[in-house]
Structures are given as C-alpha cells and as structure tokens.
LOFIFI-543756 format. One record per residue: residue in one letter; x negated, y negated, z negated of N, C-alpha, C in turn. Coordinates in Angstrom, 3 decimals. Each point is the difference from the previous one (the first is absolute). Example, Ala and Ser with C-alpha at 12.3 -4.5 7.8 and 13.67 -1.06 7.14 Angstrom:
# LOFIFI-543756
<A <-13.190 5.690 -7.800> <0.890 -1.190 0.000> <-0.900 -1.200 0.000>>;
<S <0.350 -1.050 0.720> <-0.820 -1.190 -0.060> <0.770 -1.090 -0.730>>;
END
This chain:
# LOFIFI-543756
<X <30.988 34.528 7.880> <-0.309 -1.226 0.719> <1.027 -0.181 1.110>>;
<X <0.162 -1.298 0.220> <1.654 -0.114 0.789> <-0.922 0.166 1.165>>;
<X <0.963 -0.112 1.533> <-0.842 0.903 1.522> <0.270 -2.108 0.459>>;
<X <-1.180 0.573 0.411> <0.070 -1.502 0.658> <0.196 -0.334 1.467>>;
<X <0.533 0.893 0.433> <0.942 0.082 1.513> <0.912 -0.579 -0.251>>;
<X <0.202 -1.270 0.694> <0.993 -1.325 0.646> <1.356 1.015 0.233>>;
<X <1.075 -0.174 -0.878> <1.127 0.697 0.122> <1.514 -0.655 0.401>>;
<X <0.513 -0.228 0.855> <0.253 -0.878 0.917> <1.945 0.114 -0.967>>;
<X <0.279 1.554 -0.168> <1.276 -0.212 -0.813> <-0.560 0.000 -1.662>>;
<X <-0.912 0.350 -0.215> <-0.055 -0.601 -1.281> <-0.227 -1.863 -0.130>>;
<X <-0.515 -0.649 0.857> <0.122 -1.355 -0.216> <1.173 -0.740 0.152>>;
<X <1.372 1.003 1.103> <1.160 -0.107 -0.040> <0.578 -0.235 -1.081>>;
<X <-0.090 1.187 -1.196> <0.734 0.663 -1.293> <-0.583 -1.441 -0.814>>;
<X <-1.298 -0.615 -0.110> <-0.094 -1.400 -1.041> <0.319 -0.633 0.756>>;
<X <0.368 -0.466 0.879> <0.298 -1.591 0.494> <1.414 0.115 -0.436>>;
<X <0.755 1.375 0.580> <1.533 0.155 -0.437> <0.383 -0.347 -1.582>>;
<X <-0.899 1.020 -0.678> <-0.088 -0.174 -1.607> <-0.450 -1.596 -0.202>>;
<X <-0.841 -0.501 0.337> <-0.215 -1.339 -0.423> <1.336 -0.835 0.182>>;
<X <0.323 0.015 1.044> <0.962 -1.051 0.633> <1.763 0.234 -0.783>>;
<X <-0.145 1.703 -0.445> <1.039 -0.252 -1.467> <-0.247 0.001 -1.402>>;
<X <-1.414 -0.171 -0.293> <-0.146 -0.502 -0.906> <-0.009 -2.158 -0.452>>;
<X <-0.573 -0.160 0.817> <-0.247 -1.681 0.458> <1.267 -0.482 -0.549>>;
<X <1.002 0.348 0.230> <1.227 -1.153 -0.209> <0.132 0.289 -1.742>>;
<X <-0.435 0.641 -0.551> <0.455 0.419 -0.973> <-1.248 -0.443 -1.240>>;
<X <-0.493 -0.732 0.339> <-1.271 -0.756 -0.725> <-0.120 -1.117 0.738>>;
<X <0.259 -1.017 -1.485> <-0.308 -1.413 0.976> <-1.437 -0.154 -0.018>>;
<X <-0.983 0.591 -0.960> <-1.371 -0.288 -0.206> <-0.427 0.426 1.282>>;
<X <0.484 1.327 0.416> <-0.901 0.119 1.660> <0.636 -1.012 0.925>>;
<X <1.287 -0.056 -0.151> <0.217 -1.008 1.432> <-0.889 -1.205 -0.061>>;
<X <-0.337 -0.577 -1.191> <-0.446 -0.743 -0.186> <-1.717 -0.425 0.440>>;
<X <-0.359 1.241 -0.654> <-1.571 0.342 0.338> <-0.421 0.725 1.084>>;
<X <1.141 0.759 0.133> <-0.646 0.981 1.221> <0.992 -0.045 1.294>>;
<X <1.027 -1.060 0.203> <0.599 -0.304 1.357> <-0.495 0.707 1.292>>;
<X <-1.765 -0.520 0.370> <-0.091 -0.131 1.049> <-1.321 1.063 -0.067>>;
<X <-0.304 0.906 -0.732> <-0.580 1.486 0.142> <0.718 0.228 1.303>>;
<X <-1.141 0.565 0.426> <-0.192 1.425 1.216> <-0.480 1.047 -0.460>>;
<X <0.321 1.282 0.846> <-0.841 1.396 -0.383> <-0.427 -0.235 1.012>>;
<X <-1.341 0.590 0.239> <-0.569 0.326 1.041> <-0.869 1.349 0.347>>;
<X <0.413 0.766 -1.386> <-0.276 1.351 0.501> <0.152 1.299 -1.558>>;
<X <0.455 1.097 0.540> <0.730 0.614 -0.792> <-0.481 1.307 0.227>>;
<X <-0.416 0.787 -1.102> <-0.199 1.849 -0.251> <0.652 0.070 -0.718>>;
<X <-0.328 1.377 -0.499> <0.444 0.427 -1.419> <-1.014 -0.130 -1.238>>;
<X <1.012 -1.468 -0.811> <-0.343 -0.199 -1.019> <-1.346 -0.851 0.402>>;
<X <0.130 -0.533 0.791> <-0.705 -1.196 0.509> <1.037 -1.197 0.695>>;
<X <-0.059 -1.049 -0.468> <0.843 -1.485 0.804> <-1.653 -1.503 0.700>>;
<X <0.190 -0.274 0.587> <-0.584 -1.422 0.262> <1.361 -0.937 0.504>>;
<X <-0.381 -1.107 -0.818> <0.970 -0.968 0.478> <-0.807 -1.465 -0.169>>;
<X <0.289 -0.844 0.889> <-0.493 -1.527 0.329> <1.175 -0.526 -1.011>>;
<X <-0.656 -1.529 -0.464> <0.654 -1.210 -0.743> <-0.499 -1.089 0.661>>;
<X <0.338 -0.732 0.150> <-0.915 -1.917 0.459> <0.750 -0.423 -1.221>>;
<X <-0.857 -0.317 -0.627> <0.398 -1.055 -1.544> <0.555 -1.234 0.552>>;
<X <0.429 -0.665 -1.001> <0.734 -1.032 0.216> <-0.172 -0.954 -1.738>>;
<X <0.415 -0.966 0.279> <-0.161 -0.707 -1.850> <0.615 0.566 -0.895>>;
<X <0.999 0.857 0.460> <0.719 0.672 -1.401> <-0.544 1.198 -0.498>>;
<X <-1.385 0.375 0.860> <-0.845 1.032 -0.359> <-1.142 -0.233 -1.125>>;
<X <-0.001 -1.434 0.133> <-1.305 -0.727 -0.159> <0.124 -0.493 -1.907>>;
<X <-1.611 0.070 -0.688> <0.417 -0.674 -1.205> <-0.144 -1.423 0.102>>;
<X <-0.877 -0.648 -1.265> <0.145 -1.181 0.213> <-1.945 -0.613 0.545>>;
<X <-0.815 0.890 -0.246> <-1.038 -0.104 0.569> <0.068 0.235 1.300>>;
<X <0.954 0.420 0.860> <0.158 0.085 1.390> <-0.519 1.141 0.541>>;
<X <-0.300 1.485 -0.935> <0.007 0.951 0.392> <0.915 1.712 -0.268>>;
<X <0.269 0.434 0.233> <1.055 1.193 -0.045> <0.345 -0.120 -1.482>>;
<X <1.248 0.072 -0.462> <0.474 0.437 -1.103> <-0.226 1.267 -0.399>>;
<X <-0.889 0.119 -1.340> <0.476 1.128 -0.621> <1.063 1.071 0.486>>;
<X <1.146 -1.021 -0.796> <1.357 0.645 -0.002> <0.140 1.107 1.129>>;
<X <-0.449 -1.132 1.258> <0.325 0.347 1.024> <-0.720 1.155 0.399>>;
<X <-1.001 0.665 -0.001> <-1.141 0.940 -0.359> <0.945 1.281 -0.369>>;
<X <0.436 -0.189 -1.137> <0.514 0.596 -0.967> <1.907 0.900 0.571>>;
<X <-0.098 -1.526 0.465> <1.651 1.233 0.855> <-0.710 0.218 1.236>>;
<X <-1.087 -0.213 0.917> <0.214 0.622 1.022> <-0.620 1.715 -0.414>>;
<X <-0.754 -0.150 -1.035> <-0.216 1.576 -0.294> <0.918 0.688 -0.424>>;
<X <0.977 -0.246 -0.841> <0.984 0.629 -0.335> <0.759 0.564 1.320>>;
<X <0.554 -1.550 0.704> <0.792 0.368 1.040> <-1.134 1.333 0.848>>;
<X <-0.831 -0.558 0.300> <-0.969 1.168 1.282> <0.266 1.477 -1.061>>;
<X <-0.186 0.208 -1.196> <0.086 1.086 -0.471> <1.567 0.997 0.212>>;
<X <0.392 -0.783 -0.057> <1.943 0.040 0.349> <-0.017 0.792 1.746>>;
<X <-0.941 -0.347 0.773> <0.049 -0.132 1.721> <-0.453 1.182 -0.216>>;
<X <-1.105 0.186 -0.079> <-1.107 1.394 -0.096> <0.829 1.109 -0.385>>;
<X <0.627 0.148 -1.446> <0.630 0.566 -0.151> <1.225 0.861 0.604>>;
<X <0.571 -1.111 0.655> <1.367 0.471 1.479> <-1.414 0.277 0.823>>;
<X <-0.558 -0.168 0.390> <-0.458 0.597 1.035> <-0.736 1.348 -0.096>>;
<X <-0.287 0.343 -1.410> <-0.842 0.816 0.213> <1.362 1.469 -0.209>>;
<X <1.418 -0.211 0.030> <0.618 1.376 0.278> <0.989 -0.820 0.595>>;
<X <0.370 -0.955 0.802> <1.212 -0.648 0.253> <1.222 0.340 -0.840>>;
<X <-0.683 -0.527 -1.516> <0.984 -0.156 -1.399> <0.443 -1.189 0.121>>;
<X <1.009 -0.348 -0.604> <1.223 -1.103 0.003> <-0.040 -0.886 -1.406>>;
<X <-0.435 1.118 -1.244> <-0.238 -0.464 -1.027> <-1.366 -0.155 -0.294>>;
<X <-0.811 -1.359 -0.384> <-1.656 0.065 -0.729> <-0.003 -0.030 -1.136>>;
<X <1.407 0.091 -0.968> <-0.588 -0.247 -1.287> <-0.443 -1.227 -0.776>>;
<X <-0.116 -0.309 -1.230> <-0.240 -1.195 -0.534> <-1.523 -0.419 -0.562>>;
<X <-0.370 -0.754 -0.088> <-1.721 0.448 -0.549> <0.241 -0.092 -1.423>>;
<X <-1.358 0.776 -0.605> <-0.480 0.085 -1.121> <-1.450 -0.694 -0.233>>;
<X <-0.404 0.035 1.176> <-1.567 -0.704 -0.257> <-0.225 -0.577 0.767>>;
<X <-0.500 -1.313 0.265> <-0.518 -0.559 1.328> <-1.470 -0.811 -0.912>>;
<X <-1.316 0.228 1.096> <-0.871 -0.723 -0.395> <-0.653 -0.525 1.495>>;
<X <-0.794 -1.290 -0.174> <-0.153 -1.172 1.396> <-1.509 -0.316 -0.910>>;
<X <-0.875 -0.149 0.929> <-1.345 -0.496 -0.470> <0.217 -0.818 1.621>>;
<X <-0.659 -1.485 -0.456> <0.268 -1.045 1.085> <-1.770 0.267 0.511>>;
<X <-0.169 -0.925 1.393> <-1.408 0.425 0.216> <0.109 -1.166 1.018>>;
<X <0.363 -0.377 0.534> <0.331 -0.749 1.191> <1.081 -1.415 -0.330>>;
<X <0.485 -0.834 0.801> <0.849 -0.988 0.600> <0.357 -0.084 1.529>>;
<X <1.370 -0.556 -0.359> <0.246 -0.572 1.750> <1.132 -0.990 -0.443>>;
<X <0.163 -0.756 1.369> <0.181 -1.086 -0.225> <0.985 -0.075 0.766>>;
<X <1.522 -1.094 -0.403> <1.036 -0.388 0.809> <-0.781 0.116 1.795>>;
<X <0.933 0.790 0.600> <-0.430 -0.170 1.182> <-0.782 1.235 0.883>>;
<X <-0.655 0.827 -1.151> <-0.825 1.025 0.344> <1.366 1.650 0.326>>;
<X <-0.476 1.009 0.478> <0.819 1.127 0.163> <-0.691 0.523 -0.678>>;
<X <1.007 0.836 -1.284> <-1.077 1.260 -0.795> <0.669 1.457 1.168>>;
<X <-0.758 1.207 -0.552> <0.156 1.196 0.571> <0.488 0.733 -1.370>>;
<X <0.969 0.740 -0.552> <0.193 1.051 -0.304> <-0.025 1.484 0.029>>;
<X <-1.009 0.558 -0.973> <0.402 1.502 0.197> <0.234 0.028 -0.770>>;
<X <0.850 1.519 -0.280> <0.383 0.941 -0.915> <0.048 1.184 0.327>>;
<X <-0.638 0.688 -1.361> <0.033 1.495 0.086> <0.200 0.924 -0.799>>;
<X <0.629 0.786 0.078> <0.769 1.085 -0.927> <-1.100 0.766 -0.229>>;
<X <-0.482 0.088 -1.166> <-1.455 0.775 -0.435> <0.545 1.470 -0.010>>;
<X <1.504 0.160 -1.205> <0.671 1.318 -0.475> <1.235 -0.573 0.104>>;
<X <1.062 0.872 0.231> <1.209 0.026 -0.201> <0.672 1.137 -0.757>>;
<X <0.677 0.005 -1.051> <0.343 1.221 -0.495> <1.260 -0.024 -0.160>>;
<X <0.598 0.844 -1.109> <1.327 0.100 -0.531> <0.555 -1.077 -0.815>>;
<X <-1.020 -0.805 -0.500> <0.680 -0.960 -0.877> <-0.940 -1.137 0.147>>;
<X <-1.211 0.081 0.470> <-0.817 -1.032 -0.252> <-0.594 -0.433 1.251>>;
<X <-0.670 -1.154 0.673> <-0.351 -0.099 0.960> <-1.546 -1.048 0.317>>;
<X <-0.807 0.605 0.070> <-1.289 -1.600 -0.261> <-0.602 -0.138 1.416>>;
<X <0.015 -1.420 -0.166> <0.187 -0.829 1.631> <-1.509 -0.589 -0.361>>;
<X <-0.267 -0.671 1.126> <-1.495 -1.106 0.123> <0.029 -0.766 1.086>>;
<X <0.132 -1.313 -0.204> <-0.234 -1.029 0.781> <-0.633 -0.592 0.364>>;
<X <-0.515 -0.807 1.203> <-1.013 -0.865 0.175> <0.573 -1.149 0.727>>;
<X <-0.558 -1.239 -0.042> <0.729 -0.709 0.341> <-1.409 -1.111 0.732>>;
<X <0.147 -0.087 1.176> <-1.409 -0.761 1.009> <0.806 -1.292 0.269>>;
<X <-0.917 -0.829 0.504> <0.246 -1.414 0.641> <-0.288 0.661 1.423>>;
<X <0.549 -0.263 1.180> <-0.089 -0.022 1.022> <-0.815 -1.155 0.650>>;
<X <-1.644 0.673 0.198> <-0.784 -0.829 1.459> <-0.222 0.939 0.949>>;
<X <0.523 -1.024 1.110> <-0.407 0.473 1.538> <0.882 1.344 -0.108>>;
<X <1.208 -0.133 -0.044> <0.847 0.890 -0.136> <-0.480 1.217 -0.413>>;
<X <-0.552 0.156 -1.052> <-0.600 1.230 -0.662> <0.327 -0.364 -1.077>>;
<X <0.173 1.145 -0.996> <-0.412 0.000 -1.509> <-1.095 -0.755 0.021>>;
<X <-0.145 -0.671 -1.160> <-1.637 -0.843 -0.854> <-0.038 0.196 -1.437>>;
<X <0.084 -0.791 -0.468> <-0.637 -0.521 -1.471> <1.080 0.914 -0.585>>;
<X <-0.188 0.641 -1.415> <0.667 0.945 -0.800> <0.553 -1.640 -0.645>>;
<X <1.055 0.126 -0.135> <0.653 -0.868 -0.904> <0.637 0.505 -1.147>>;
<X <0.455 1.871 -0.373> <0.341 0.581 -1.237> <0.184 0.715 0.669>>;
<X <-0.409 1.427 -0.968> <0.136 0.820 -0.114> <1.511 0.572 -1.481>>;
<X <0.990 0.769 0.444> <0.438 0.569 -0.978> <0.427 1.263 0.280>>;
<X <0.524 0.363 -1.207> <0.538 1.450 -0.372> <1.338 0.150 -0.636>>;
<X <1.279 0.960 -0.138> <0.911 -0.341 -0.188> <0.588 1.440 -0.240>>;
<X <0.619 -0.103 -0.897> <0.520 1.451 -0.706> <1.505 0.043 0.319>>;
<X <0.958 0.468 0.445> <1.372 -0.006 -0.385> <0.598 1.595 -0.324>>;
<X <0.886 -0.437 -0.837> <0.822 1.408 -0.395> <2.012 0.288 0.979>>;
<X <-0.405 1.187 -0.031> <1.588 0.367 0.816> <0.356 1.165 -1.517>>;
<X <1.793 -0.315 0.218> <0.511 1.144 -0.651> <-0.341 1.153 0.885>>;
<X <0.038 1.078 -1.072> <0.194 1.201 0.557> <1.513 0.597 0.607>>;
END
C-alpha cells in the first residue's frame, strides 16, 4: 500500500516528469493544459482540472474519452511517483466504469494510485470526483490501468 505522507520532493519529481512529458503529446496539451498536482507520496498523485467545452460531450457532460485519458495519464503520475522513475511504460489494460457527470465549468479532482509496481508490470487505480465546496464529491469513474516496462 503506497504511504500516504504528503511528500514534498516526490511531488517535485511529477510536476518535473509531467512538464517533460506535456510537450510531447498533443492529446494532453490539449486535455490536460491546465491540471494541477496538489499532492504527492509514493505511488500516490492528486491533481485538480476545471473542465472547459473541449472536455465536454455533446449532452453537456464529461467525455468519456476524456475519463479515459485522464486515467491513463494519472496511472503514468503514480507510477513516477511511486520510485521517482522516469519511465511508466505503455498500457496493456485500461478499464473506466462511469458513475457520475460534470459539467463545462465544474473542477474534477484526480487521484492516482500505484496498487503494485514490479519488474515489468505495473497496476494503477483511479478515481476521478467533481469538486463541491472545495472537496472531493460525487464519484464520477472509477478506473484501473495495467502498463508494461521492458526488462
């Protein structure tokens, strides 16, 4: 189980890692521009989003899609954080059960957490809240996320 003591250079090591990964994917610049972390262990990340319309489907609540890379991406974070590794690996499995909405305008909350990390394989779990009254709220998805590293 990752330590859930607020780790002040491990939230260093992902913002650094994020900020050279970002240029190098237009899908995150795109989707994930204006992410924050706001708090970092090992093999634990939280990070803020405020949606915007390019988050949004056409019923006017969170995209899928969008669901779908922020777990990947959060699985990617967790991962550097949980040994301040450089490489996360590519996925093999990602699964998202939706439960919730939010809406252009709303802030979701991100976690991620490094369940195991091993030699080749790595399985992450995400959650992803709407922000009321500056707290986590409503579960909006839950996922899970597998990636593999060479040996």
């Amino acid at each position: 189980m990752a330590d859930e003591t607020h780790d002040p250079e491990i939230l260093a090591h992902v913002e650094q890692f994020w900020q050279g990964r970002k240029p190098n994917s237009p899908i995150y610049q795109f989707l994930l521009d204006d992410v924050q972390f706001t708090y970092a262990s090992k093999g634990l990340v939280r990070a803020r989003l405020p949606l915007t319309k390019n988050h949004i489907n056409t019923h006017g609540g969170i995209h899928g899609s969008v669901s779908a890379t922020i777990v990947d991406w959060v699985g990617g974070m967790a991962i550097a954080a949980w040994d301040n590794r450089t490489k996360t690996g590519v996925s093999t499995d990602i699964h998202i059960s939706y439960a919730n909405s939010a809406k252009n305008g709303d802030t979701i909350e991100v976690e991620g957490r490094a369940e195991k990390v091993g030699g080749t394989l790595a399985f992450t779990r995400c959650t992803i809240y709407r922000v009321v009254d500056d707290k986590p709220g409503p579960i909006i998805a839950i996922g899970s996320h597998t990636k593999f590293f060479k040996a």
